[in-house]
C-alpha positions in Angstrom: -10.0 -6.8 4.0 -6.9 -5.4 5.8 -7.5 -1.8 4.8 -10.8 -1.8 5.4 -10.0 -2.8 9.1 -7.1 -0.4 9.2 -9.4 2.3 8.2 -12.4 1.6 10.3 -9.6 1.3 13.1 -8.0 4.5 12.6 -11.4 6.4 12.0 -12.3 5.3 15.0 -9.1 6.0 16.8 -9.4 9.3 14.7 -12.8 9.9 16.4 -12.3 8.6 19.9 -8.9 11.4 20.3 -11.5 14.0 20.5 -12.0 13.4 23.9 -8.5 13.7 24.7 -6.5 16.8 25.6 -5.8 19.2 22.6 -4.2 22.6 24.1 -2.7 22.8 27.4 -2.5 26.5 28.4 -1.0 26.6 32.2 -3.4 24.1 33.9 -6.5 24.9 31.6 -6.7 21.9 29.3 -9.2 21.8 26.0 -10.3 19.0 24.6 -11.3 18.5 20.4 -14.9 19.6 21.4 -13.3 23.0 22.1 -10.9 23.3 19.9 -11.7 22.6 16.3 -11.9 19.0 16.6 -15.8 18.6 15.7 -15.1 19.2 12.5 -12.5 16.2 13.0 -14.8 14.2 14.7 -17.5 14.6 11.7 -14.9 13.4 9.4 -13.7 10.2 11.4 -17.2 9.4 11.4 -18.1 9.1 8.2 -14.7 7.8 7.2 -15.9 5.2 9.4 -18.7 4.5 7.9 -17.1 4.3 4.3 -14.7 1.9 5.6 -17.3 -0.2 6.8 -18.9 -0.3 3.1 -17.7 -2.4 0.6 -15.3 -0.9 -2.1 -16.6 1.2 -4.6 -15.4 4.1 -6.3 -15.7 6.8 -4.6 -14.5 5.7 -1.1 -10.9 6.6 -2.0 -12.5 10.0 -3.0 -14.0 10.1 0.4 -11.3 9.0 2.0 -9.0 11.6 1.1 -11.0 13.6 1.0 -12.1 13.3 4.8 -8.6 12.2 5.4 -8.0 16.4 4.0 -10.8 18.0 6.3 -9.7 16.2 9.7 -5.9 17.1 8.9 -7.0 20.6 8.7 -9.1 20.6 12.0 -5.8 19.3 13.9 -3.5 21.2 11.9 -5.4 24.3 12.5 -4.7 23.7 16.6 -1.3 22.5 16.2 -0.5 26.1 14.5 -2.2 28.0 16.8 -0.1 26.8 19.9 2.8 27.1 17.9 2.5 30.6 17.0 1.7 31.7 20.3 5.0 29.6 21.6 6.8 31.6 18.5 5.0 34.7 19.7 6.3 34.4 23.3 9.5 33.2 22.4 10.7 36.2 20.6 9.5 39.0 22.9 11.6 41.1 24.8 8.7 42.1 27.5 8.0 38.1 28.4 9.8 35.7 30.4 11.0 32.6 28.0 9.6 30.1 30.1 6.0 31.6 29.6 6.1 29.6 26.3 6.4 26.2 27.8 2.9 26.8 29.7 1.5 26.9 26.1 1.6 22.6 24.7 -0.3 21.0 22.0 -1.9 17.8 23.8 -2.0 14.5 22.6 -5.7 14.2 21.2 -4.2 16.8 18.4 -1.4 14.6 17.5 -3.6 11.9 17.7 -5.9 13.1 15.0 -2.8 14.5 13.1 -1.6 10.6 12.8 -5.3 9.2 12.0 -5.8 11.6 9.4 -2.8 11.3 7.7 -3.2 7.2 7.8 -6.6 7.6 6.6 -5.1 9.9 4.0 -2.5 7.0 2.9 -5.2 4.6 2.7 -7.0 6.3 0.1 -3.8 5.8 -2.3 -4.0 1.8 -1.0 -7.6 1.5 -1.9 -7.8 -0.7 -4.2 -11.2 -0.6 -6.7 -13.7 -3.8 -7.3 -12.8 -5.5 -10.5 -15.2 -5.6 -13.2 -17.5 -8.5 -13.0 -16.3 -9.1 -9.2 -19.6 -7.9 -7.5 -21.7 -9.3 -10.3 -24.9 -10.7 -8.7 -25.6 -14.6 -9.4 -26.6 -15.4 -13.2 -30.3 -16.7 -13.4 -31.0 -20.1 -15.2 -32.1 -19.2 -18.7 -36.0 -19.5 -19.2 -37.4 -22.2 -21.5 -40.3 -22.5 -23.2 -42.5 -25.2 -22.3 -45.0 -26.8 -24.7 
């Protein structure tokens, strides 16, 4: 019961950091929606949703799965900023300080922490046992003469 509310917690969390700041570029600052955090914010969602299910087999497919897709949504931002701060840093024609106008915001980080827990929590799943979710036995029917 734990897990499940750890995962629905951090999908969630996951989710909601796509409203927060993802690239700072000088005083323009983008949000998930327009950087690539939709395809984060899909992902949280429905991780979400299979946390909120009960355990079955192929939630700790899904997890990691969606745990996989969201990483890569936030990773794909994170590298961005940093090769452009790489970029700037090395060139001879631009001012060093240029690069520090260039930051990854929070919200990326954010999502880079959710995913990765979401991730983890595939591994901690743990599967029903057999005969655990078993529906209540029926009386036996007799024959009445």
């Amino acid at each position: 019961m734990a897990l499940r509310m750890f995962v629905l917690l951090t999908a969630i969390g996951g989710a909601a950091s796509t409203w927060l700041p993802w690239q700072i570029i000088d005083q323009t600052i983008l949000d998930g929606w327009h950087a690539s955090g939709a395809l984060s914010f899909g992902a949280f969602c429905i991780a979400a949703l299979c946390g909120a299910y009960r355990p079955v087999w192929f939630v700790r497919v899904a997890l990691f799965v969606l745990g996989m897709i969201a990483l890569v949504g936030a990773a794909k931002t994170v590298g961005e900023i940093g090769a452009i701060q790489r970029e700037l840093a090395t060139s001879f024609d631009t001012p060093r300080r240029e690069a520090e106008l260039y930051r990854v915001g929070t919200g990326a980080w954010l999502t880079l922490a959710a995913s990765l827990g979401l991730i983890f929590s595939a591994f901690l799943w743990k599967r029903p046992k057999p005969g655990a979710v078993t529906p209540a036995k029926l009386p036996r029917a007799t024959i009445v003469s």
